[in-house]
Residue frames as qw, qx, qy, qz and C-alpha x, y, z in Angstrom:
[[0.813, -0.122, -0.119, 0.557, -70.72, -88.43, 15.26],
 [0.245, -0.883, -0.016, 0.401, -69.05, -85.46, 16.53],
 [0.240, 0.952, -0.105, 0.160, -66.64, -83.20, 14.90],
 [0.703, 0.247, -0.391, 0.541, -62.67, -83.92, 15.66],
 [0.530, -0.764, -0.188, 0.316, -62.38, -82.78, 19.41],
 [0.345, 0.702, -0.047, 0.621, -60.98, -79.11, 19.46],
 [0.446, -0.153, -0.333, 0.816, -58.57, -77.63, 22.34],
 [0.111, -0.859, -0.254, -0.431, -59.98, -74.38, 23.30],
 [0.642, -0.322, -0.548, 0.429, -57.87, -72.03, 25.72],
 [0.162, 0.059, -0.038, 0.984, -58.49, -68.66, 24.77],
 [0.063, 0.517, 0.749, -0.411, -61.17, -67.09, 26.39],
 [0.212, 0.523, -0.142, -0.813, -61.31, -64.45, 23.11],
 [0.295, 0.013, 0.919, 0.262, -62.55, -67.65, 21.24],
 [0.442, -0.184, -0.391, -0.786, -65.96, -67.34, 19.07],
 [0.473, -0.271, -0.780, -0.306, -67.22, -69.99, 20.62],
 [0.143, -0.405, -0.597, 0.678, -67.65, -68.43, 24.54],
 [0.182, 0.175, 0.229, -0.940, -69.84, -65.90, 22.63],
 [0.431, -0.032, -0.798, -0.420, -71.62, -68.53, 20.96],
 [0.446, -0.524, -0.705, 0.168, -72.83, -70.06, 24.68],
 [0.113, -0.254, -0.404, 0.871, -72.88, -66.56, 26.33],
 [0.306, 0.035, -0.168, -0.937, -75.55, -65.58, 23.78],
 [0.479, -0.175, -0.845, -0.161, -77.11, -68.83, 23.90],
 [0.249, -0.343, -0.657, 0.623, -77.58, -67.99, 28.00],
 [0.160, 0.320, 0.254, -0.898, -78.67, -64.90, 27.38],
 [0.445, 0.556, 0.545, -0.443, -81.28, -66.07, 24.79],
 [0.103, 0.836, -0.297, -0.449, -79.77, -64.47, 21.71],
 [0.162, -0.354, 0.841, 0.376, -78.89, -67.57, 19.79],
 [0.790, 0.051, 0.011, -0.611, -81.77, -68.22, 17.40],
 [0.916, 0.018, -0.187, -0.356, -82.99, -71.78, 17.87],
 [0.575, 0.186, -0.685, 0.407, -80.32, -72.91, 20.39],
 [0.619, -0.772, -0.007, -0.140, -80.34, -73.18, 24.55],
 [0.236, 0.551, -0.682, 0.419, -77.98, -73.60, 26.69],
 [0.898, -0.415, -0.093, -0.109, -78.15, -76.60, 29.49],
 [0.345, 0.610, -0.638, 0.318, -75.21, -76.85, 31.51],
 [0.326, -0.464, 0.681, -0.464, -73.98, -79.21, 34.66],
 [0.109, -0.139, 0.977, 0.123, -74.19, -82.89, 34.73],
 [0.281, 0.496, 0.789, -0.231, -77.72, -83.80, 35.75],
 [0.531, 0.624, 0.263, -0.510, -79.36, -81.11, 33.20],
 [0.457, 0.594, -0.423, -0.509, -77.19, -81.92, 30.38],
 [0.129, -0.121, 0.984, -0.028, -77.90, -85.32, 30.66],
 [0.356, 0.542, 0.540, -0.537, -81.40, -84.89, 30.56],
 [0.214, 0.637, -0.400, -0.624, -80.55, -83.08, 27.33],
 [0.108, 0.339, -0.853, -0.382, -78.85, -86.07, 25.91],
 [0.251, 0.104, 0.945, -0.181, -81.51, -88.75, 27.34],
 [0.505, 0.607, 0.154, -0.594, -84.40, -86.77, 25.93],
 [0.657, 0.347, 0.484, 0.462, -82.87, -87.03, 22.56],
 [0.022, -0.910, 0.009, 0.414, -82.07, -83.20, 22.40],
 [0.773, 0.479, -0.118, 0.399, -79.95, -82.69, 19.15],
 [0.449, -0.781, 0.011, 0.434, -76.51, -81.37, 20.71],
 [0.600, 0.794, 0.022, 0.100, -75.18, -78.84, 18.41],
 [0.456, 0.676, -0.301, 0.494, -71.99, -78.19, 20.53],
 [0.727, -0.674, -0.086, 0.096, -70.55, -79.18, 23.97],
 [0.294, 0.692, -0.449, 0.483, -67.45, -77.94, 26.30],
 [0.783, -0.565, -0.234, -0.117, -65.97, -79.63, 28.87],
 [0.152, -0.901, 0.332, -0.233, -63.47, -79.17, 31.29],
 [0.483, 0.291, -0.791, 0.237, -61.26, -81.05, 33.33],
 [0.448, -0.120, 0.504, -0.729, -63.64, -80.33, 36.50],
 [0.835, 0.027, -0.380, -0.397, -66.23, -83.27, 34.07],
 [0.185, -0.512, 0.825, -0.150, -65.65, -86.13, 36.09],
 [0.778, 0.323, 0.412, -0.349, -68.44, -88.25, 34.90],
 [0.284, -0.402, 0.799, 0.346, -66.87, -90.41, 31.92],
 [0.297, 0.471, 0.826, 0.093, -69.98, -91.92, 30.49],
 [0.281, 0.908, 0.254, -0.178, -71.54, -88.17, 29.76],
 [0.265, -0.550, 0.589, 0.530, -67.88, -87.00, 28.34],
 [0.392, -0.005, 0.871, 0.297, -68.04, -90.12, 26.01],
 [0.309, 0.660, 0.685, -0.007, -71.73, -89.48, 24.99],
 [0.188, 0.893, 0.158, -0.376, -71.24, -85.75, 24.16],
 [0.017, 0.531, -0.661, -0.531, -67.76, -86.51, 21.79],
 [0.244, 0.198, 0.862, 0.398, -70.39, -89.07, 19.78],
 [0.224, 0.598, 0.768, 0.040, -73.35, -87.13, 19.76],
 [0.122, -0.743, -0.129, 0.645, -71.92, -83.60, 19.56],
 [0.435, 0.856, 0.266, 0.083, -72.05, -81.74, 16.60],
 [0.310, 0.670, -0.402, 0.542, -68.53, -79.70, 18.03],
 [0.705, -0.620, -0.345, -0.024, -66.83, -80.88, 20.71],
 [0.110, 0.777, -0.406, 0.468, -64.35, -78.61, 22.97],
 [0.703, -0.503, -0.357, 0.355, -62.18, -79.14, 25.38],
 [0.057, 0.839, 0.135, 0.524, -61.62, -76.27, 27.31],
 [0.321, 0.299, -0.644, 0.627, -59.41, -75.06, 29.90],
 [0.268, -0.611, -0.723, 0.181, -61.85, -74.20, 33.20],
 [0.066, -0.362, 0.051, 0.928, -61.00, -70.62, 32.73],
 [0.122, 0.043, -0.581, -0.803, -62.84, -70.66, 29.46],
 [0.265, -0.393, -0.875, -0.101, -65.29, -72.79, 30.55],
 [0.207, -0.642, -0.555, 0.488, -66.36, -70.12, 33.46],
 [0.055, -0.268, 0.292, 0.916, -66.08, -67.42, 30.59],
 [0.278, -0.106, -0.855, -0.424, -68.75, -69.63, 29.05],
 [0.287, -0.498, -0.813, 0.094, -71.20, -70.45, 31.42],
 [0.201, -0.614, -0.100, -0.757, -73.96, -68.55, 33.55],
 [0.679, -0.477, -0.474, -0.295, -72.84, -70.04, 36.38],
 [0.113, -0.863, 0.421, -0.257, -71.04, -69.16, 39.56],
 [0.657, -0.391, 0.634, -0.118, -69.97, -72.45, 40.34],
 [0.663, 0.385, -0.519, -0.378, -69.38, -74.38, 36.64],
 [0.823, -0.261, 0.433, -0.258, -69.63, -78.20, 36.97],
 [0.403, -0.323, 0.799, 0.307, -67.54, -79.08, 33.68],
 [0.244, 0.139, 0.916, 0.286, -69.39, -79.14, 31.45],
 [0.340, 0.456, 0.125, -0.813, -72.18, -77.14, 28.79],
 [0.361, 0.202, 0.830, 0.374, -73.74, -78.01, 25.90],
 [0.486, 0.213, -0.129, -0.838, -75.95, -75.59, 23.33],
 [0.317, 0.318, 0.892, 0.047, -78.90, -77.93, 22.52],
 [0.270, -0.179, -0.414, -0.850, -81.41, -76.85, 19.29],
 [0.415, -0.002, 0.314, -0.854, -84.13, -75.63, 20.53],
 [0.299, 0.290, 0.886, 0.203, -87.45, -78.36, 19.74],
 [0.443, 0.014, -0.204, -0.873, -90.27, -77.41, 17.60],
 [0.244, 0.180, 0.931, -0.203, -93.78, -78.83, 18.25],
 [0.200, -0.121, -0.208, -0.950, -96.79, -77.68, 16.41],
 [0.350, -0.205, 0.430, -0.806, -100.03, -77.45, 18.40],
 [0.820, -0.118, -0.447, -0.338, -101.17, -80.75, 18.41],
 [0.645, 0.048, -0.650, 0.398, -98.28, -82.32, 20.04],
 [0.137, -0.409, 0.290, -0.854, -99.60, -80.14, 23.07],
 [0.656, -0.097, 0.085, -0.744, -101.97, -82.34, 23.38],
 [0.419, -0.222, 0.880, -0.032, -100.45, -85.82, 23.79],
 [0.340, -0.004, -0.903, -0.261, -102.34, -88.94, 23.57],
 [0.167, 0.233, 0.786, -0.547, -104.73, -88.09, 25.77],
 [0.027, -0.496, -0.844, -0.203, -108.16, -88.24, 25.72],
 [0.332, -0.887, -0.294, -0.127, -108.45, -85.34, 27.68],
 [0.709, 0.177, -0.212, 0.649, -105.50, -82.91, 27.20],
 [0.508, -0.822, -0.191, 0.173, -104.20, -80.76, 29.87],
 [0.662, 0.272, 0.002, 0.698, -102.50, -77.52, 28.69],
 [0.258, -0.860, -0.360, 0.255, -101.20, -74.85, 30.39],
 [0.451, 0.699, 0.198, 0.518, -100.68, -71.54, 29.23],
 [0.616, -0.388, -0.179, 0.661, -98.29, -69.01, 30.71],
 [0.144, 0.858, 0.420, 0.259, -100.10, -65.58, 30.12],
 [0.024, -0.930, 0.060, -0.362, -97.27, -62.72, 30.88],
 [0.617, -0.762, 0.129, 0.149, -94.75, -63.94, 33.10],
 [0.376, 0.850, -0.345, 0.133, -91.92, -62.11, 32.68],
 [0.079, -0.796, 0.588, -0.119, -89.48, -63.98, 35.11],
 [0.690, 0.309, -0.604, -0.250, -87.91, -66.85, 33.82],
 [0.021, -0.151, 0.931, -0.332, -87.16, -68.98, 36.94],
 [0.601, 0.242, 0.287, -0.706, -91.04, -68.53, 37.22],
 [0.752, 0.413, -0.353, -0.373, -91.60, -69.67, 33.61],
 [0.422, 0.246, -0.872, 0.031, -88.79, -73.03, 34.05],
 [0.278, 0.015, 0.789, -0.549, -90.75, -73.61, 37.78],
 [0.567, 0.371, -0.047, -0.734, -93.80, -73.64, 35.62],
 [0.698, 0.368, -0.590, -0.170, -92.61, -76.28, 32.95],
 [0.134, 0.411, -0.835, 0.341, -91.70, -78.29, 35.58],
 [0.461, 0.136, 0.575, -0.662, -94.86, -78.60, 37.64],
 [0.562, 0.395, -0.295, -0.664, -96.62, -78.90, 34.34],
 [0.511, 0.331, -0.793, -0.007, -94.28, -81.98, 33.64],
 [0.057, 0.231, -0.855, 0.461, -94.37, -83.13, 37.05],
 [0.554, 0.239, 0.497, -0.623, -98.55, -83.48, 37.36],
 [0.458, 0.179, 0.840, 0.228, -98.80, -84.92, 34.10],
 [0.329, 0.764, 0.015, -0.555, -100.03, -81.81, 32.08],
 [0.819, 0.371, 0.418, 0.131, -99.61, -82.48, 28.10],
 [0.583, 0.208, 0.080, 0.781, -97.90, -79.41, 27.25],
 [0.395, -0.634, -0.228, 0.624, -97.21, -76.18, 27.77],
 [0.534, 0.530, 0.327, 0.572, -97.33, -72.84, 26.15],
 [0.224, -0.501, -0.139, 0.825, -95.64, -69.02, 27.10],
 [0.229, 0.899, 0.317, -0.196, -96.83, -65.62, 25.39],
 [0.410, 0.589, 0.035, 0.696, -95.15, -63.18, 23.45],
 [0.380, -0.796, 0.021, -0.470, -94.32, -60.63, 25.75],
 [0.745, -0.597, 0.261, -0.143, -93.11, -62.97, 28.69],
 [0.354, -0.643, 0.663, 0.150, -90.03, -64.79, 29.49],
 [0.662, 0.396, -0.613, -0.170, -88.72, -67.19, 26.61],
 [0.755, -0.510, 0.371, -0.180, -88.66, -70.87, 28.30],
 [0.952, 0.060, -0.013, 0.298, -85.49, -71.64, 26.76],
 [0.029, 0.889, -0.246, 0.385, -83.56, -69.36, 28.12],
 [0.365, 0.168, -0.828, 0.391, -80.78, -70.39, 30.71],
 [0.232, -0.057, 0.618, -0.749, -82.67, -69.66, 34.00],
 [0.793, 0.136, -0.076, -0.589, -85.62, -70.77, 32.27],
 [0.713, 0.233, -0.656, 0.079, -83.98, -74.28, 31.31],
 [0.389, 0.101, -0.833, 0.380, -82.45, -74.53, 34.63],
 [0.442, -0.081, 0.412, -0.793, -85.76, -73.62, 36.73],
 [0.891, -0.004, -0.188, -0.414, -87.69, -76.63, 34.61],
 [0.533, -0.316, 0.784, -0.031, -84.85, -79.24, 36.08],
 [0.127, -0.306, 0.862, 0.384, -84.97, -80.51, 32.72],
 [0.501, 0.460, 0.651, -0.338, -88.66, -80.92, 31.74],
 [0.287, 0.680, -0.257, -0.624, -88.24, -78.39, 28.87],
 [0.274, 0.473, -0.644, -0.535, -86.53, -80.68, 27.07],
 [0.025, 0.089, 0.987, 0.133, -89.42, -83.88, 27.34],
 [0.228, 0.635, 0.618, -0.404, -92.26, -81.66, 27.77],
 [0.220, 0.644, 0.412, 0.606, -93.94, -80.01, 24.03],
 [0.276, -0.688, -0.113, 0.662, -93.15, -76.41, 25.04],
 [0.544, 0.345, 0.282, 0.711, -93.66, -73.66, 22.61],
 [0.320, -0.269, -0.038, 0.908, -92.95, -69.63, 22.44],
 [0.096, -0.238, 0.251, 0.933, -94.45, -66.80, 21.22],
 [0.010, 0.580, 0.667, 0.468, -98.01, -66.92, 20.39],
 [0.023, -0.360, 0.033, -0.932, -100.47, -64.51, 21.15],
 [0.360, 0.185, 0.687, -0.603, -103.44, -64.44, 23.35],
 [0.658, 0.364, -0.015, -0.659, -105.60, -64.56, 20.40],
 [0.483, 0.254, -0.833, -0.094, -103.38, -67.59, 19.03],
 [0.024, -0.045, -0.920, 0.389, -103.48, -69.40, 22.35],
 [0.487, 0.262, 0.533, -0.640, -107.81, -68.99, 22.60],
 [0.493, 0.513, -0.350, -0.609, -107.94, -69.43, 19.34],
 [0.337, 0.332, -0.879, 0.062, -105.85, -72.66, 19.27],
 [0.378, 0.185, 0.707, -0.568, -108.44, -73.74, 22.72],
 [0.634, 0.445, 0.013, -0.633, -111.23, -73.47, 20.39],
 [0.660, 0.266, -0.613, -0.344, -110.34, -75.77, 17.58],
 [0.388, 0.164, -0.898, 0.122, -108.94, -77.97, 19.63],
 [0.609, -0.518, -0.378, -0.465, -112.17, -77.84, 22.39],
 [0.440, -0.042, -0.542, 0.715, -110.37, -77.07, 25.93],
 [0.273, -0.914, -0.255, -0.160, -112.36, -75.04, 27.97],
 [0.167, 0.681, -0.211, 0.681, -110.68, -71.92, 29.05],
 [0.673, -0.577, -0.461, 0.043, -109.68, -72.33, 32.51],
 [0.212, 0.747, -0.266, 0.571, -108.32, -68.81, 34.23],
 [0.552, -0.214, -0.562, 0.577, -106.54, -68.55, 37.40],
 [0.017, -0.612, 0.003, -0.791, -108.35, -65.51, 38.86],
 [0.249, -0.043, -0.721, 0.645, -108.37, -64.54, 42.70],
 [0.429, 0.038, 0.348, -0.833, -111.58, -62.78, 42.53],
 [0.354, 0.001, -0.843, -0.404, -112.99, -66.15, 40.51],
 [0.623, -0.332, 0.181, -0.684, -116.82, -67.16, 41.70],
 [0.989, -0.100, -0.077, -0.082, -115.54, -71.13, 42.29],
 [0.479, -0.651, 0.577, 0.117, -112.61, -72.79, 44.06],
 [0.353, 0.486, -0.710, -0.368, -110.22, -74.92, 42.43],
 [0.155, 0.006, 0.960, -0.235, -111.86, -77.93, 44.20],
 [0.553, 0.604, 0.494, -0.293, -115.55, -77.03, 42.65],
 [0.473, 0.625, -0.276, -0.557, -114.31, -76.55, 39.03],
 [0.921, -0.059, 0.385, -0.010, -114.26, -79.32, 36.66],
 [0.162, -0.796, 0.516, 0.270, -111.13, -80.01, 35.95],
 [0.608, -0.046, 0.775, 0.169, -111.35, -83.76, 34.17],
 [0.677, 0.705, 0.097, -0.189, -113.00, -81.93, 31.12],
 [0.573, 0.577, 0.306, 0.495, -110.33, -80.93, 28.33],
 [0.336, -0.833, -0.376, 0.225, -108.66, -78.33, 29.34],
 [0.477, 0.482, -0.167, 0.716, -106.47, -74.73, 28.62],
 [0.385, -0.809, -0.385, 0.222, -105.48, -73.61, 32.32],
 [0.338, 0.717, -0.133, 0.596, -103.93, -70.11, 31.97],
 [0.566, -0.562, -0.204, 0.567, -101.69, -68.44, 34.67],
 [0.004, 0.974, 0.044, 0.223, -101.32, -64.74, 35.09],
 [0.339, 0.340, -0.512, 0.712, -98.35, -62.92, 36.71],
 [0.440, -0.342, -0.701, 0.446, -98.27, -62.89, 40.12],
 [0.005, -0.220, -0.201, 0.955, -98.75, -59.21, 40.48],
 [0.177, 0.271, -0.094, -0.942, -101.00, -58.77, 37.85],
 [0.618, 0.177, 0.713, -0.279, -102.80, -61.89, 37.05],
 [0.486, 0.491, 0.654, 0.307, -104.72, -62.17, 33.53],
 [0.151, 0.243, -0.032, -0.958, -105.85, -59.54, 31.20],
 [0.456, 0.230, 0.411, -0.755, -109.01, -58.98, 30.05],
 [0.709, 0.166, -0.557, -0.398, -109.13, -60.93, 26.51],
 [0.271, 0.105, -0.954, 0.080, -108.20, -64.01, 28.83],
 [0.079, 0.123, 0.789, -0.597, -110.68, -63.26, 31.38],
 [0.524, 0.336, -0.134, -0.771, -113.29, -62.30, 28.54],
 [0.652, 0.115, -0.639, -0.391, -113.15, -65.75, 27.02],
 [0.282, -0.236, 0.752, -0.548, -112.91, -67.66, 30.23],
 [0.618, -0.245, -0.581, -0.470, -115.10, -70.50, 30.43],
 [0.702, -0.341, -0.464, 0.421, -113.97, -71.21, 34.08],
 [0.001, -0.768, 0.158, -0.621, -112.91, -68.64, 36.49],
 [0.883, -0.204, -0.420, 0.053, -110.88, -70.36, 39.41],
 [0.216, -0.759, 0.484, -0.377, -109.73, -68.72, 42.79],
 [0.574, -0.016, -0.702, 0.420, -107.54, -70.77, 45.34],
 [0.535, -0.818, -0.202, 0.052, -108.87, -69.99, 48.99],
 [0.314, 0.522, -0.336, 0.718, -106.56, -67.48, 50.38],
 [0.593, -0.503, -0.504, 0.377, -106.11, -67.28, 54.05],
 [0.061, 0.933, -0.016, 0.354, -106.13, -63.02, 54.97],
 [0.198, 0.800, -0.115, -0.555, -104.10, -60.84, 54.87],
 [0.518, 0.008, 0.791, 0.325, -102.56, -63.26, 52.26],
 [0.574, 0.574, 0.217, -0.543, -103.61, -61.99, 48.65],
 [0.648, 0.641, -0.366, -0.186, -101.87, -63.48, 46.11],
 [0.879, -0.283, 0.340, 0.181, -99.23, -66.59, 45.32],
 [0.175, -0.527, 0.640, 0.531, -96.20, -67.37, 43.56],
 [0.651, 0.380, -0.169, -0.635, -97.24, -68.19, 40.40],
 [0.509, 0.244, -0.818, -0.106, -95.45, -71.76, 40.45],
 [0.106, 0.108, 0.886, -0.439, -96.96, -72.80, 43.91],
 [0.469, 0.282, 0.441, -0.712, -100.15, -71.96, 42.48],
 [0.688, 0.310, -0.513, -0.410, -99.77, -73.50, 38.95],
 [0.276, 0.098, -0.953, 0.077, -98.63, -76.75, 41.27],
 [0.379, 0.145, 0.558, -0.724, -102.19, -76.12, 43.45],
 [0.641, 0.232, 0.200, -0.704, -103.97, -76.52, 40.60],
 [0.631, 0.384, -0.612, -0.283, -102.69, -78.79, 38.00],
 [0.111, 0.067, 0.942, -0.310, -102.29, -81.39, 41.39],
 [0.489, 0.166, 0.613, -0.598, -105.92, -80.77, 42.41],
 [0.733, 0.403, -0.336, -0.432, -106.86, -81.63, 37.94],
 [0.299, 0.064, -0.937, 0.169, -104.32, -85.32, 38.63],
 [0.272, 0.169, 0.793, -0.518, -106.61, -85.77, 41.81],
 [0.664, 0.306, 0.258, -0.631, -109.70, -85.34, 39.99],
 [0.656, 0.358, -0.546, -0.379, -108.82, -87.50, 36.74],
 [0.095, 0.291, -0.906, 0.292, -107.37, -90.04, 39.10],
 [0.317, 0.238, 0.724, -0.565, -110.30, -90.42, 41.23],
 [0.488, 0.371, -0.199, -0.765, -112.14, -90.43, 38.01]]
C-alpha cells in the first residue's frame, strides 16, 4: 500500500532529483520508466515501485489507481514539476522509479533445455543496449547480459529502447569478460561471436546447441579474449561496399535465424 498521496509543486523538491538521477543512472538500484505503456509494463511485470508522479496530463484511471496501491510514495505533481522530472520532451503524466531486479546467473538460463544467452560485449550506447534487450526478449532468448565498461541497461534510454522487456527479461550488469566466459563454461554454452571476418555464416552455425551469443560494438566488434575463447565465429553475408551493421539489426539477424533453427528442430 502506498504512502499518503503527497502534493508536490515546487520544482526545488528532493524528489525531481531523486528521478533526474534515476534517468541519468545515478540512483543505486533504482530506474526510471516513464509514460503509460512502459510504466505499465513496470507494474504488470511485478516491478517493485518505489515511487511514482503523476500529473494531471495521466488520463488513464486504472494505472493512477494501481500506482497509489502499489507505490511505495505517491506524488501528485503539478506538470511543471513533472517536466522538471522526466527525460522527456513530451511527458505523458506520469513516472515511476522502479528497483532495479537482481537475477543471479542461473535465472539466465530459464527453463530451457537449451538456453539462449546473449551477451552485450562493449556497447556503449544505450538505445543500442535497450534495442538489444528487446530483440533478445522478442526471439525468445533466456536472458541477457551487458559488460562493465558499456552502457548500464537500466538506464532511461536504455529502459525506453527495450519497450519494456528489461523489466520481464533476467538482465544483469557489470560482469567482466572473464565473468561472462567463465559463467559459459560452467554452465556449457558454446561461445558464439558475432565476427564479420568469421569462417561460417549465421545460417551454417549451429545454433540449437546451448548457447552464449556475444555482440561487439558496431565499430569495433569483439576483443580478443572474446574472440580467443570463441567456439563459433559467425559473419552475416554483407552485400559490398556495406561493412558492418547496427548492432540491434544484427543481434535481431541472428537470434531470429537460432528461433528458426530450434523451431524447425
Amino acid at each position: 500500500m502506498a504512502q499518503k498521496s503527497k502534493s508536490l509543486t515546487s520544482a526545488k523538491n528532493p524528489a525531481v532529483q531523486r528521478f533526474r538521477e534515476a534517468a541519468a543512472g545515478k540512483a543505486a538500484g533504482l530506474m526510471l520508466a516513464e509514460g503509460v505503456r512502459l510504466v505499465w509494463d513496470a507494474v504488470r511485470a511485478g516491478g517493485e515501485v518505489v515511487e511514482a508522479a503523476v500529473s494531471s496530463k495521466l488520463n488513464d484511471v486504472d494505472l493512477r489507481d494501481a500506482l497509489a496501491e502499489r507505490a511505495g510514495s505517491f506524488l501528485d505533481v503539478s506538470d511543471a514539476v513533472l517536466a522538471r522530472m522526466s527525460a522527456l520532451d513530451t511527458p505523458q503524466g506520469v513516472a515511476a522509479l522502479i528497483r532495479r531486479p537482481s537475477y543471479d546467473e542461473r535465472a539466465l538460463l530459464g527453463e530451457e533445455l537449451a538456453p539462449l544467452v546473449v551477451a552485450a560485449a562493449g556497447l556503449r550506447d544505450p538505445g543500442n543496449v535497450g534495442a538489444v534487450v528487446r530483440t533478445a526478449e522478442a526471439a525468445g532468448a533466456t536472458g541477457c547480459l551487458t559488460l562493465r565498461g558499456g552502457a548500464d541497461p537500466f538506464r532511461e534510454k536504455a529502459v525506453r529502447g527495450s519497450m519494456g522487456s528489461v523489466f520481464r527479461l533476467p538482465v544483469t550488469h557489470g560482469m567482466t569478460a572473464a565473468d561472462a566466459i567463465a559463467f559459459a563454461r560452467r554452465q556449457r554454452l558454446q561461445l558464439v561471436v558475432a565476427d564479420g571476418r568469421g569462417p561460417c555464416s549465421h545460417t551454417q552455425a549451429d545454433l540449437r546447441r546451448p548457447s552464449m551469443l556475444v555482440l561487439g560494438a558496431e565499430a569495433g566488434g569483439v576483443d580478443s579474449e572474446w574472440l580467443d575463447a570463441a567456439d563459433a565465429h559467425v559473419r552475416i553475408p554483407l552485400h559490398p561496399p556495406v561493412e558492418s551493421l547496427n548492432v540491434a539489426v544484427a543481434a535481431g539477424v541472428l537470434l531470429f535465424e537460432a528461433q528458426r533453427q530450434r523451431t524447425d528442430a
